[in-house]
Structures are given as C-alpha cells and as structure tokens.
C-alpha positions, 0 to 999 in steps of 0.5 A, a space after each residue: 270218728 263216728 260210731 256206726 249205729 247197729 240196728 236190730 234184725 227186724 221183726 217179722 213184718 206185720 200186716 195190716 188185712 182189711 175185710 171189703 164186706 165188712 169194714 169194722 174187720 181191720 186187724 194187724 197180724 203176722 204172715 202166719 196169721 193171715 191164713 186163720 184170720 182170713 179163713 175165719 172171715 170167709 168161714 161166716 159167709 160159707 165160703 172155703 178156698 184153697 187161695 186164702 194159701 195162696 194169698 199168704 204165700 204171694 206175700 211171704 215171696 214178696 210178690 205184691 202184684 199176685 198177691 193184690 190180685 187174689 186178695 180182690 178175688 178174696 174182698 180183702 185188703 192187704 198193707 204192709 203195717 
C-alpha cells in the first residue's frame, strides 16, 4: 500500500501588484497588505479613494472579473504570485 502524502494548509496566498505608471513598483505582498501598498502609490499622486477597499475585498471573495476591473480603474496590476 501506498502512504498518502498530507500536505500542509497553504499559506495565505500571495500577490504580486504592479504600478502601470511607475513600472520599477512591483512588489509580492499579502491581501492584507495591499490596501497600504496601494494607498501609499496613490498618496505620491495625491490621490485618495474609497476603491483601493474595494479592490482588496474583490480579491479576498475571489471575484477576479471586479477585481480586474477596479485594479484599471486603480493602473495597477494584480496577479496571483
């Protein structure tokens, strides 16, 4: 008989944000952490927004197709790392 392998839970996933108007700013971080990193790239242009939440809650809920879209809105791009 074989041994089934156990496998770890996984980790929280991590992401991988990319700022469109600065390309230098790619950075691997958490759901938790994309609220701050996403604030702080806006926060040099001025700009404050109620959909840098948004974006991190489509993500957490898995619901790519929203978040995708208010990551154009945001010029940010958003993979799974």
């Amino acid at each position: 008989m074989s041994r089934l392998a156990r496998h770890p839970h996984p980790a929280c996933p991590t992401y991988v944000l990319t700022d469109r108007l600065h390309r230098e700013r790619t950075v691997c971080v958490t759901a938790e952490e994309i609220t701050d990193t996403v604030s702080t790239w806006l926060a040099t242009l001025g700009v404050q927004t109620p959909l840098v939440d948004e974006l991190c809650r489509m993500i957490r809920d898995g619901a790519w197709a929203q978040a995708h879209a208010i990551a154009d809105m945001l010029s940010v791009d958003v993979t799974v790392a």
